[in-house]
C-alpha positions as a printed NumPy array, in Angstrom:
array([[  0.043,  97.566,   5.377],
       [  3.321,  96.041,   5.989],
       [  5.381,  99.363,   5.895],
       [  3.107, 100.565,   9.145],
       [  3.778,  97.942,  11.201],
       [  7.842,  97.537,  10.014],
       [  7.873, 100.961,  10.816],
       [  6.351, 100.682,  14.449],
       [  7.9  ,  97.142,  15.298],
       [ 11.495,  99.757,  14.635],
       [ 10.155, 102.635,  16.759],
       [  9.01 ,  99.95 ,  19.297],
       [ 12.566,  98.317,  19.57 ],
       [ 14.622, 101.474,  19.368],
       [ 12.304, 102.824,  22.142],
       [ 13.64 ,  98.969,  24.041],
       [ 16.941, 100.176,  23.767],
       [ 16.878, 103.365,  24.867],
       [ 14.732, 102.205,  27.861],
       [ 17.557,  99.582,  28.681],
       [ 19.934, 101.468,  28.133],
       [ 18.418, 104.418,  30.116],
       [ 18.272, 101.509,  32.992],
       [ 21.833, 100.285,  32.981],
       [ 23.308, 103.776,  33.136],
       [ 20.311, 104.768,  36.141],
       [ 21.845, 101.254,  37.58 ],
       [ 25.315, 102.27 ,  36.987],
       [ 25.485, 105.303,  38.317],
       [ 23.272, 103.672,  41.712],
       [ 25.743, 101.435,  42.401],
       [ 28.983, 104.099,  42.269],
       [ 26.796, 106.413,  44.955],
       [ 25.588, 103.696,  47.115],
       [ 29.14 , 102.331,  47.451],
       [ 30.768, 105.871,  47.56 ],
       [ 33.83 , 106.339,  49.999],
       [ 32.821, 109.896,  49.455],
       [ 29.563, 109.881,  51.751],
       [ 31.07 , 107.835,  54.79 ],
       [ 33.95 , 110.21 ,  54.414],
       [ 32.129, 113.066,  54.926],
       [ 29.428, 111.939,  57.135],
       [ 32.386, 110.763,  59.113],
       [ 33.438, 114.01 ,  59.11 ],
       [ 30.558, 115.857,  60.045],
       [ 29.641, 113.514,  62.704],
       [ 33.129, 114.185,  64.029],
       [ 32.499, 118.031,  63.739],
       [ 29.122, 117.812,  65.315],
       [ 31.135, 116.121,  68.859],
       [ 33.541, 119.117,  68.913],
       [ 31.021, 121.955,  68.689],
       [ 28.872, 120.102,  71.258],
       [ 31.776, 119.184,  73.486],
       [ 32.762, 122.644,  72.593],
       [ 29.398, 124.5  ,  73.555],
       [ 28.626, 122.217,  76.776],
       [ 31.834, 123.889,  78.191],
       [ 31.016, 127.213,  77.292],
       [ 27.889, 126.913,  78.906],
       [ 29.25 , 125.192,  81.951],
       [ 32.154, 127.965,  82.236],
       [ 29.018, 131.042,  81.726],
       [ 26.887, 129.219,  84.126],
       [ 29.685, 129.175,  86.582],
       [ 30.184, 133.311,  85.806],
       [ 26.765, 133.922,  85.942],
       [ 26.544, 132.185,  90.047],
       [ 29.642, 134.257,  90.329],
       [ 28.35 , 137.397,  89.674],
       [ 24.665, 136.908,  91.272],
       [ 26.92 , 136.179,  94.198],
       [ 28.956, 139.188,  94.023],
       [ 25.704, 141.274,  93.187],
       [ 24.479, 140.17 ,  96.697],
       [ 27.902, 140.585,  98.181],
       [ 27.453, 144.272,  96.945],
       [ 23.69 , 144.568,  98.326],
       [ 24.304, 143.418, 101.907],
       [ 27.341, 146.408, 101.957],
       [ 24.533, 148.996, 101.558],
       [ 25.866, 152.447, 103.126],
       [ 23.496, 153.683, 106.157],
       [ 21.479, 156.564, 106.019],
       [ 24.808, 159.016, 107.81 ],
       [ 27.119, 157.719, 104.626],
       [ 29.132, 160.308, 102.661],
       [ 27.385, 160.964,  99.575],
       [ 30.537, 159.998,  97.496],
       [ 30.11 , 156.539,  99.298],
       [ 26.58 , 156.053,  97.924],
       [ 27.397, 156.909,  94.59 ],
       [ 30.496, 154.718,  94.225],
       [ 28.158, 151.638,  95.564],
       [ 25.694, 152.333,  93.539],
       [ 28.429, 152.78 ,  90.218],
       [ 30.003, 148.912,  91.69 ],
       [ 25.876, 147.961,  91.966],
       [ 25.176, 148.989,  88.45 ],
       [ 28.795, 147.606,  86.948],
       [ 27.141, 144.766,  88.399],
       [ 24.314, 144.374,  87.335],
       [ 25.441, 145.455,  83.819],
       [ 27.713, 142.3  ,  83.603],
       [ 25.316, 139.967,  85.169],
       [ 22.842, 140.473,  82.349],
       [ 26.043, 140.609,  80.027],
       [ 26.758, 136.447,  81.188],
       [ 23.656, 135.892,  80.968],
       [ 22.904, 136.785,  77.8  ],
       [ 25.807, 135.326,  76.372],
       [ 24.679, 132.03 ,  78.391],
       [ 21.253, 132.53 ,  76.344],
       [ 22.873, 132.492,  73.34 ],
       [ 25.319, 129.533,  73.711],
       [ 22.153, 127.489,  74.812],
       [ 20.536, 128.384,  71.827],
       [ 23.75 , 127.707,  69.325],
       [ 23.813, 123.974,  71.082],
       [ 19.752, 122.958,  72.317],
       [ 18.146, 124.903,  69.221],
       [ 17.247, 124.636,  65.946],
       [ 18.003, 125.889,  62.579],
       [ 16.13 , 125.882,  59.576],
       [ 16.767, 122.153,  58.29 ],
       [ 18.897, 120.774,  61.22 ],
       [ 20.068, 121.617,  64.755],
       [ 22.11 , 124.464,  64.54 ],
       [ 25.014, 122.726,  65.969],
       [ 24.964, 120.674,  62.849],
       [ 24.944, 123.434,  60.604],
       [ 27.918, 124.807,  62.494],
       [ 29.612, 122.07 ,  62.11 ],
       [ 28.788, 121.783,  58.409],
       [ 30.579, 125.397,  57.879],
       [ 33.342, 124.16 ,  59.127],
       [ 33.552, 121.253,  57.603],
       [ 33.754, 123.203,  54.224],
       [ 35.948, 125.82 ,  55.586],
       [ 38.787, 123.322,  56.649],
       [ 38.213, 120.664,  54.112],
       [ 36.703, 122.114,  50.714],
       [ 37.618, 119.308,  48.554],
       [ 35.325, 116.614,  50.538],
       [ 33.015, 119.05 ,  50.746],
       [ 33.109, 119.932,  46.779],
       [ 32.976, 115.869,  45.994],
       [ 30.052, 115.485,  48.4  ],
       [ 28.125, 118.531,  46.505],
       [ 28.781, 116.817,  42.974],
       [ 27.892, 113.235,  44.919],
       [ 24.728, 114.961,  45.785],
       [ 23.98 , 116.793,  42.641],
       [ 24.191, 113.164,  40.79 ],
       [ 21.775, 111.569,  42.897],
       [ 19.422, 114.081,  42.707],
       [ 19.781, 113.73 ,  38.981],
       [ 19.32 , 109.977,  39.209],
       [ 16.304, 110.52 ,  41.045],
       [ 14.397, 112.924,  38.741],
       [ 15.838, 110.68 ,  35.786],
       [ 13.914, 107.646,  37.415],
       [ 10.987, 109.767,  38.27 ],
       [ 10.904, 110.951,  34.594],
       [ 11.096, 107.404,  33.402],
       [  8.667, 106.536,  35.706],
       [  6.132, 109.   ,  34.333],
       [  6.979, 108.581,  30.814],
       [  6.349, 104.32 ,  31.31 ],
       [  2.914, 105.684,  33.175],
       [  2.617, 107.499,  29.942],
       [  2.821, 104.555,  27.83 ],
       [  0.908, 102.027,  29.285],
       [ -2.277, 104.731,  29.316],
       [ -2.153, 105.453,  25.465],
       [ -1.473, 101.686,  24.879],
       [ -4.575, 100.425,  27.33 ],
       [ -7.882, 100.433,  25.442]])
C-alpha cells in the first residue's frame, strides 16, 4: 500500500515542478515582450509610415482634384466654341477630336482621383489600406525591425497557446481529481 502512494506523492511533485517551472519560463518570457524596445520601435515606425502615406495621398488627391476642375473647365471651354451649322467640315472634326481628347482625360483624372481616395479613405482586409501600405514599406526599407518584430510576434503567440494549453490541461486536472 505504501509503494502506491510513494509512487503518486513522486508523480504529484514532479508534475509541481514542471508546472512551476512551466510558469517561470511563461513569466520570463512575458516580461522580455512586454518591456521589448522592439515593439515601440516598430510601432514607432509604422505610425511614422502611416503620416507619410497619408500626408502623401491627401496631396495627391488635392493635386487630381485640382486637374480634374481643370479639365471640366476646359471641357466647357471646348463646348461653348461649338462650330455653327456653315463650319468647314475639317473644323467639326478637329473639335470634336479636342472634345473627345477631352473627355478621354477627364475620366482619366478622375479615375485616378477614385483610386487615390480609395488607397487613403478605404479599407483592406485587416486594416486601412494606408496602413498596410505603410507596413510594406516598412519591411522594404527596414527588414531587420521588421524580421525582430515577426520573431517578437511569433513568441507571443507561442506564449499564448502555451498558457492556453496549461490552462486546459489544469481544467483537465481538477475534473478527474473532483468526485
Amino acid at each position: 500500500m505504501d509503494n502506491p502512494n510513494k509512487a503518486r506523492t513522486r508523480l504529484e511533485d514532479a508534475g509541481q515542478a514542471f508546472e512551476a517551472q512551466a510558469q517561470a519560463l511563461a513569466t520570463e518570457q512575458t516580461a522580455l515582450l512586454e518591456g521589448s524596445p522592439v515593439q515601440a520601435r516598430y510601432t514607432q515606425a509604422l505610425g511614422e509610415y502611416v503620416e507619410q502615406k497619408a500626408e502623401q495621398a491627401q496631396a495627391l488627391e488635392q493635386r487630381l482634384e485640382s486637374l480634374v476642375e481643370r479639365q471640366q473647365a476646359q471641357l466647357q471651354q471646348n463646348l461653348a466654341g461649338r462650330p455653327g451649322w456653315l463650319a468647314l467640315p475639317s473644323t467639326r472634326a478637329t473639335w470634336e477630336q479636342c472634345n473627345q481628347r477631352c473627355q478621354a482625360r477627364l475620366l482619366q483624372l478622375q479615375g485616378r482621383l477614385e483610386r487615390v481616395q480609395e488607397l487613403h479613405h478605404g479599407m483592406g482586409l485587416y486594416s486601412p489600406r494606408i496602413e498596410e501600405l505603410a507596413v510594406r514599406r516598412l519591411r522594404a526599407e527596414q527588414p531587420e525591425l521588421a524580421e525582430q518584430w515577426n520573431l517578437q510576434r511569433q513568441a507571443e503567440r507561442s506564449l499564448t497557446e502555451a498558457q492556453r494549453r496549461s490552462h486546459a490541461q489544469d481544467l483537465g486536472r481538477s475534473r478527474n481529481s473532483s468526485p
